[in-house]
PASEBA-1860 file (N, C-alpha, C; in nm, 3 decimals):
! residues 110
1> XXXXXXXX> 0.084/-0.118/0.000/0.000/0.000/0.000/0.089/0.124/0.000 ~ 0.058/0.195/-0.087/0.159/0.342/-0.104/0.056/0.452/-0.049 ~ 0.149/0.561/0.005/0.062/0.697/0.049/0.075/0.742/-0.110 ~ -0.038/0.835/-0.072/-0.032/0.938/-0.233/-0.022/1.065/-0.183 ~ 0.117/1.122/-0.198/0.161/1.269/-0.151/0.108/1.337/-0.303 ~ 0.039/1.457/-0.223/-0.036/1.512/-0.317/0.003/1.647/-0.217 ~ -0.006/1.742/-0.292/0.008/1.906/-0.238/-0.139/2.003/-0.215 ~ -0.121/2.012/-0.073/-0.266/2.122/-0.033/-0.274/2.237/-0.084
9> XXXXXXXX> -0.375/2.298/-0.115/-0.362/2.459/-0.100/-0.336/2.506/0.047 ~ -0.289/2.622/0.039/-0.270/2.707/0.192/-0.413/2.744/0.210 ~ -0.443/2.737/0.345/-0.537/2.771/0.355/-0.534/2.919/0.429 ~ -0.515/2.988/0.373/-0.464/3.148/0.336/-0.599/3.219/0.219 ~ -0.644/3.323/0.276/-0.698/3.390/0.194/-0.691/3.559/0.217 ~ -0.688/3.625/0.101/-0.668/3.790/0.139/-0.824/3.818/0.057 ~ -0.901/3.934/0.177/-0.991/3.998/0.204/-1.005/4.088/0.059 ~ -1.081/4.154/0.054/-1.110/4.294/-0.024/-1.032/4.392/0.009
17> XXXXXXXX> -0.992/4.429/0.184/-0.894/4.494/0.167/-0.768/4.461/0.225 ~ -0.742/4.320/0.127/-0.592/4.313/0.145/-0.542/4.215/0.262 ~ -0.648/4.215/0.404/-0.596/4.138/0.500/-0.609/3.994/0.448 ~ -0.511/3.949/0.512/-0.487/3.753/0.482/-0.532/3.702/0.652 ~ -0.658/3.585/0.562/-0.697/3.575/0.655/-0.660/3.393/0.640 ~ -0.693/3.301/0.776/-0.688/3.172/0.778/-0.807/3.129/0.754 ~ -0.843/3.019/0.674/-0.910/2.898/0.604/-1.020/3.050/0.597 ~ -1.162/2.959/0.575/-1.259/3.100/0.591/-1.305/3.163/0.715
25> XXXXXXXX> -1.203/3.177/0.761/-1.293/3.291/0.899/-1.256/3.397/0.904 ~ -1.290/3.466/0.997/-1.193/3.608/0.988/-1.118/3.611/1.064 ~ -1.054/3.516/1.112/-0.945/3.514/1.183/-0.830/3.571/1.108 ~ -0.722/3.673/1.172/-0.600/3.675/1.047/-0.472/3.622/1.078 ~ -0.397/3.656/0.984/-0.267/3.551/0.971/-0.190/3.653/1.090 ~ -0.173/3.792/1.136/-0.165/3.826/1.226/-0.161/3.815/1.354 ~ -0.312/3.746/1.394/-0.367/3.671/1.491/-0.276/3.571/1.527 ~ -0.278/3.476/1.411/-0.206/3.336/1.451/-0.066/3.344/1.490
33> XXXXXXXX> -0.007/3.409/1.362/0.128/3.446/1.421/0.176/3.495/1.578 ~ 0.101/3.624/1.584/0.156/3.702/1.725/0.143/3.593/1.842 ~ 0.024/3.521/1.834/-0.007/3.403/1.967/0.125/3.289/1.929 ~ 0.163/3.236/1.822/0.268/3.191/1.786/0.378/3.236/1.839 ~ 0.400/3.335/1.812/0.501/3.455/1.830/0.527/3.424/2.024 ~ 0.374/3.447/2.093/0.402/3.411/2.241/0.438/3.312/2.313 ~ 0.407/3.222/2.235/0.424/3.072/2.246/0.313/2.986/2.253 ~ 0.220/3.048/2.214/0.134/2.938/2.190/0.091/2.867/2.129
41> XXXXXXXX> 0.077/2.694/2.140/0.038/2.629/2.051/-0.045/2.593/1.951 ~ 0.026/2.543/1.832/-0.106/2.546/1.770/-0.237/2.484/1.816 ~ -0.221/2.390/1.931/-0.399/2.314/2.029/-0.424/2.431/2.096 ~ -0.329/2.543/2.139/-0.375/2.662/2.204/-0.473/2.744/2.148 ~ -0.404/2.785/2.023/-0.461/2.870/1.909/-0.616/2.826/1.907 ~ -0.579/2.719/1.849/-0.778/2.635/1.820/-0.869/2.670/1.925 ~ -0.801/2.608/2.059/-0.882/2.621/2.168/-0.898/2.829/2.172 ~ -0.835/2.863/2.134/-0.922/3.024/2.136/-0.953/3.085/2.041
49> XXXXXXXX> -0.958/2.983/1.884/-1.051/3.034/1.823/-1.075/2.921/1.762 ~ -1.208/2.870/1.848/-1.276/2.726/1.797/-1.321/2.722/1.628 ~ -1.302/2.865/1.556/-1.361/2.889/1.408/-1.244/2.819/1.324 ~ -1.112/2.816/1.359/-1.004/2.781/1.290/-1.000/2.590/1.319 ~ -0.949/2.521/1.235/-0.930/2.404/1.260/-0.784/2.360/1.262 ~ -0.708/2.232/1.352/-0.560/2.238/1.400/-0.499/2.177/1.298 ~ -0.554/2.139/1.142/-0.475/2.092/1.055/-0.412/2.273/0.981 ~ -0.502/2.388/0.992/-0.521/2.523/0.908/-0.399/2.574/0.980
57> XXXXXXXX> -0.434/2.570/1.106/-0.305/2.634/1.237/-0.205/2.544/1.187 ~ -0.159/2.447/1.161/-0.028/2.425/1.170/0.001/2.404/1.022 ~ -0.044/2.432/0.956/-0.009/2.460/0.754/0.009/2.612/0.725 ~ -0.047/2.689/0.821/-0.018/2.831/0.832/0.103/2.843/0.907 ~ 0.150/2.767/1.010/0.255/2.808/1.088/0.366/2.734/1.011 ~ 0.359/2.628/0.942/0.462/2.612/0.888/0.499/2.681/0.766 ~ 0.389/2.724/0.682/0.371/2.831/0.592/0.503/3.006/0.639 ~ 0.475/3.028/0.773/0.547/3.108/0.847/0.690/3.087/0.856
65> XXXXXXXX> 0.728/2.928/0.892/0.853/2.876/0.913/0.922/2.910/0.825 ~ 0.845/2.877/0.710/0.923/2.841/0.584/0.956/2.972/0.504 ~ 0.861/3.034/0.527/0.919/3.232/0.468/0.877/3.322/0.574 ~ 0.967/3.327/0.695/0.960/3.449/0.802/0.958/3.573/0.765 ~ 1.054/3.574/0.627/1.082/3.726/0.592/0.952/3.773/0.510 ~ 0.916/3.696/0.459/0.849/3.738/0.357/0.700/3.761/0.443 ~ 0.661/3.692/0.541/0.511/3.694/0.617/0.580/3.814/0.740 ~ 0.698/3.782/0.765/0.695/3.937/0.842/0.663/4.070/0.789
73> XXXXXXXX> 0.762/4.089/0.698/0.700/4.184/0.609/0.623/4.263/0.617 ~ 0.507/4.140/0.564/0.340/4.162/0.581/0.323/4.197/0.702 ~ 0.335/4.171/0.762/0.308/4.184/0.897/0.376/4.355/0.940 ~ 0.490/4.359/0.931/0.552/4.506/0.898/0.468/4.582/0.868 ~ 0.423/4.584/0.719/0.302/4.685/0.633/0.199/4.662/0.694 ~ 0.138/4.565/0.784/0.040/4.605/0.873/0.012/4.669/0.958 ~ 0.118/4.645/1.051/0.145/4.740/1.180/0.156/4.896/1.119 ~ 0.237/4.883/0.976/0.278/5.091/0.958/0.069/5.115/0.892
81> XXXXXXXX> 0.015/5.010/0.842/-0.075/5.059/0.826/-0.185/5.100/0.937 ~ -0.180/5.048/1.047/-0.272/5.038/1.161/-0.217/5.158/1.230 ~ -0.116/5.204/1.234/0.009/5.295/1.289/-0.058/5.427/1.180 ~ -0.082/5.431/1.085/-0.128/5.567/1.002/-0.297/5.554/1.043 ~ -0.374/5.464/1.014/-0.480/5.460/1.072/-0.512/5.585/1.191 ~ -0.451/5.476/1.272/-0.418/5.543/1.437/-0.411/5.708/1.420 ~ -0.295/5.704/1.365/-0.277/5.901/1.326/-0.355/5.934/1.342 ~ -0.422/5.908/1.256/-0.551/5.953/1.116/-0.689/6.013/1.225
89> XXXXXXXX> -0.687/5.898/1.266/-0.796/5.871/1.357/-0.815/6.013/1.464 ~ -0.671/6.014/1.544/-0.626/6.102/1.629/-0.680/6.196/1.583 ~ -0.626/6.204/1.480/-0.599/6.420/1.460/-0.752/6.432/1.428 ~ -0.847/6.349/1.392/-0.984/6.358/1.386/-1.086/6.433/1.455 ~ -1.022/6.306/1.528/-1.085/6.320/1.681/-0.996/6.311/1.825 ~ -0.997/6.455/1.859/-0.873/6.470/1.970/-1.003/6.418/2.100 ~ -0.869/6.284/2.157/-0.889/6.257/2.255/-0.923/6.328/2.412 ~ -0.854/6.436/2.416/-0.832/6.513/2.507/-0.979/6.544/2.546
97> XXXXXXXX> -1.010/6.559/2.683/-1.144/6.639/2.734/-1.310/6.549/2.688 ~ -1.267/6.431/2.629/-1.375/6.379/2.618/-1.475/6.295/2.724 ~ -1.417/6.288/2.819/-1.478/6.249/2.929/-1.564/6.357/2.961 ~ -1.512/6.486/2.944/-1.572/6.641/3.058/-1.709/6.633/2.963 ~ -1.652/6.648/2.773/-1.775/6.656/2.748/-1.894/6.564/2.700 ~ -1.879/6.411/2.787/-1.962/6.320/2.744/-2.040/6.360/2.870 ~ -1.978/6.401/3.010/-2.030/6.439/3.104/-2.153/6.601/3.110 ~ -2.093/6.643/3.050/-2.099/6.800/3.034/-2.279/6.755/2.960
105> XXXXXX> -2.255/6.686/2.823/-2.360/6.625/2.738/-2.493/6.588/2.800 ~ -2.410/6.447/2.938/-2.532/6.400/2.996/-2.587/6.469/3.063 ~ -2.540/6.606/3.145/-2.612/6.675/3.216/-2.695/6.758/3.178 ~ -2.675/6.750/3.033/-2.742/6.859/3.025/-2.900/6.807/2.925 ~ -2.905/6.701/2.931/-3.014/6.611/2.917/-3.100/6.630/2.991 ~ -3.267/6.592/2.928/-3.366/6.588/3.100/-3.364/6.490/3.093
END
């Protein structure tokens, strides 16, 4: 009896905008990594996101092994993108004094 080595797809997919996500959930390759990154296992991973399955977690993490540079990267252009976001966001909407006037708001409600 012979095995029949045959090649999977990754179960890797990128969004509309761009995020890569694992098998179909919205879990992202982000996600998996950084908990990776802490040390957690791939039975860890599953167990906290029961949507992912432990054959996806560990074809993604070896997916990782095998090109660090290239999924860091990504991971790089994520962070500077979440990092301009952030800016963005800021200068919008200044944080400062928003407590006084959510307070200021309710009081002045009947």
């Amino acid at each position: 009896m012979s095995l029949a080595l045959t090649a999977e797809a990754l179960p890797l997919e990128v969004d509309a905008a761009g995020v890569v996500r694992v098998g179909r959930t919205r879990i992202t390759l982000d996600t998996v990594i950084a908990a990776f990154k802490e040390g957690t296992t791939a039975e860890e991973i599953v167990q906290q996101y029961p949507t992912l399955s432990l054959a996806d977690v560990y074809q993604v993490l070896g997916y990782y092994l095998r090109r660090t540079s290239e999924v860091e990267a990504y991971l790089d252009r994520r962070r500077g993108d979440s990092e301009t976001i952030r800016q963005k966001n800021a200068s919008c909407f200044d944080p400062q004094g928003v407590r006084d006037r959510l307070l200021s708001r309710r009081a002045s409600q009947p």
